[in-house]
MARKE-739451 format. One record per residue (C-alpha): residue number from 1; residue in three letters; z negated, x, y. Coordinates in Angstrom, 3 decimals, decimal comma, padded with zeros to 6 digits. Last residue first. Layout:
! MARKE-739451
(NUM 'ALA' (Z X Y))
...
***
This chain:
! MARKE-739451
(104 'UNK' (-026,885 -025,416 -045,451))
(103 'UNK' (-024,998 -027,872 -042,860))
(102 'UNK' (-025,912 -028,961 -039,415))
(101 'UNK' (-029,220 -031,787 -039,788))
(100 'UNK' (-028,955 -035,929 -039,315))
(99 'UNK' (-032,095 -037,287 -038,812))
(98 'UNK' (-034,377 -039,514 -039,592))
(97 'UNK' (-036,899 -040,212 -037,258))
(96 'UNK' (-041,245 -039,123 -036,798))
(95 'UNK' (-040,918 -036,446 -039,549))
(94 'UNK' (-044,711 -035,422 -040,100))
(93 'UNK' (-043,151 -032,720 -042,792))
(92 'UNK' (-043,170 -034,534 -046,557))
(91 'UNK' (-042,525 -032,046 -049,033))
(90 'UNK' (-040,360 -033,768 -051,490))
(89 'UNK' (-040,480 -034,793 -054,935))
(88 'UNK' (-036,662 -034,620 -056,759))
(87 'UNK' (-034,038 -037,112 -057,371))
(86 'UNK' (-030,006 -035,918 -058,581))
(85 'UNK' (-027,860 -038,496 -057,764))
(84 'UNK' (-025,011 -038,058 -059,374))
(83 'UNK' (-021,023 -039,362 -059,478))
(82 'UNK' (-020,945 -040,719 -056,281))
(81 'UNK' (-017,310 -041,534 -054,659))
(80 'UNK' (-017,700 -042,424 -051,111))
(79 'UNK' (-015,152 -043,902 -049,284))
(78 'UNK' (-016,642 -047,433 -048,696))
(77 'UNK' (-020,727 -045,797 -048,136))
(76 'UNK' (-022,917 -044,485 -050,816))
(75 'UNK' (-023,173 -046,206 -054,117))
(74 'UNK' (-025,621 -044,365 -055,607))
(73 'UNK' (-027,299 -043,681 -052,055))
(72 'UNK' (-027,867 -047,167 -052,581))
(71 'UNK' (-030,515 -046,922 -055,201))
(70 'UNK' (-032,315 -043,796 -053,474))
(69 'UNK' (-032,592 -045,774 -049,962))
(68 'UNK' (-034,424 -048,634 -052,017))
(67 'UNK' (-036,896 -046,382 -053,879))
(66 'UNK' (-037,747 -044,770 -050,581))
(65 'UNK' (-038,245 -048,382 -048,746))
(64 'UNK' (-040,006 -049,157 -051,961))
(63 'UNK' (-042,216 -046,723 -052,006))
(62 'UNK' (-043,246 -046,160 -048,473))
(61 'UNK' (-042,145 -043,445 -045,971))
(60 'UNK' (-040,160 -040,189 -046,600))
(59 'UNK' (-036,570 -039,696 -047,560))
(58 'UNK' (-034,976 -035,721 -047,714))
(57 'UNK' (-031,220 -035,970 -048,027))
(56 'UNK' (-029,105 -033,190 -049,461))
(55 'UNK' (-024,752 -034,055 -049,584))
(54 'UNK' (-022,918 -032,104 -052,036))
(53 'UNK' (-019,538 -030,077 -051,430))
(52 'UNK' (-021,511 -026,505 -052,481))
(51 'UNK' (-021,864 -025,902 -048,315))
(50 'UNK' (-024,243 -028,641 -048,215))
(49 'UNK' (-024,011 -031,808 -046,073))
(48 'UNK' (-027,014 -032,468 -044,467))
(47 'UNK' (-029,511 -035,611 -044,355))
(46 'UNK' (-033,315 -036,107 -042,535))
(45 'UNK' (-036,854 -037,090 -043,124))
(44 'UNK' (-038,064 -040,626 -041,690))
(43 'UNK' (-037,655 -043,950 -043,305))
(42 'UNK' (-038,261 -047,601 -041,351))
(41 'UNK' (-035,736 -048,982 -044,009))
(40 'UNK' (-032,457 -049,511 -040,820))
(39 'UNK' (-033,175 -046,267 -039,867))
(38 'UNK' (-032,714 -045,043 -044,198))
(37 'UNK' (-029,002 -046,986 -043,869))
(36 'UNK' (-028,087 -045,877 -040,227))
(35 'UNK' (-028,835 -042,161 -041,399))
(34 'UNK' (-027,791 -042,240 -044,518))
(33 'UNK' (-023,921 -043,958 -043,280))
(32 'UNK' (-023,765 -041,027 -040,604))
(31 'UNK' (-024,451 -038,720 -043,238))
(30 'UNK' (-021,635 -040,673 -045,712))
(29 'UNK' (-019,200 -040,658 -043,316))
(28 'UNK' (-016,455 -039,801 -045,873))
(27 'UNK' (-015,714 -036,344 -045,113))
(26 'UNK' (-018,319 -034,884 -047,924))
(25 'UNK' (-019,645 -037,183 -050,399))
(24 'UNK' (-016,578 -036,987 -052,755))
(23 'UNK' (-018,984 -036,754 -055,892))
(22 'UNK' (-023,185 -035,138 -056,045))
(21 'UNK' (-026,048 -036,389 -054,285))
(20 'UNK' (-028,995 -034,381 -053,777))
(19 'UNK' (-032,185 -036,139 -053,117))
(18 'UNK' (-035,590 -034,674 -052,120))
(17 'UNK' (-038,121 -037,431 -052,316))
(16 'UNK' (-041,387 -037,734 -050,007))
(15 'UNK' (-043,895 -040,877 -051,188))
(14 'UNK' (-045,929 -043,140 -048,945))
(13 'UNK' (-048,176 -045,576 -050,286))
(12 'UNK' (-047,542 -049,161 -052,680))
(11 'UNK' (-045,256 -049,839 -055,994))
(10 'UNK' (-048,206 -052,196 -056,905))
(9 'UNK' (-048,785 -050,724 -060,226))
(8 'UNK' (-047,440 -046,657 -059,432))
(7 'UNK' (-050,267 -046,729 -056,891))
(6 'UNK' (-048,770 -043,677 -053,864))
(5 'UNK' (-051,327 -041,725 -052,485))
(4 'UNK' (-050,792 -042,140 -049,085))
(3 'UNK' (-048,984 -039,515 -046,467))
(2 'UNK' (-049,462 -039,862 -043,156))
(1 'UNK' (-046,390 -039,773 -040,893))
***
């Protein structure tokens, strides 16, 4: 993927973020769920579960595709009880999917 420098006015370009999200994340299909939910936004990067009980995503790809992803990661999927999303910049890689990676 080629990065763009994103234009804050018309919310267009590629950005990177580096999310960890915090609650009952873990056992609840919520890396399956990321993966099917940032596939289904054209994203690429990858999710893992973390051995602190969090869950660490990496989204790449344009604004509001990332921006999107973020918002419903605060809602996760049915069994998934959020209580932070913690957002970060990431290092975008060349990803060409998104991925699901074994835990850190």
């Amino acid at each position: 993927m080629t990065t763009t420098e994103p234009d804050p006015q018309t919310g267009t370009g590629n950005i990177s973020v580096l999310a960890r999200i915090e609650g009952r994340v873990q056992g609840v299909w919520y890396r399956a769920w990321t993966v099917e939910e940032a596939r289904k936004r054209d994203l690429t990067g990858w999710v893992r579960n973390r051995t602190d009980g969090t869950v660490e995503a990496l989204f790449c790809g344009p604004v509001a595709g990332v921006q999107s992803m973020i918002a419903a990661c605060h809602d996760g999927p049915t069994h998934a009880n959020v209580t932070r999303v913690h957002e970060e910049p990431g290092l975008e890689d060349g990803f060409t999917t998104f991925e699901k990676r074994p835990t850190a």
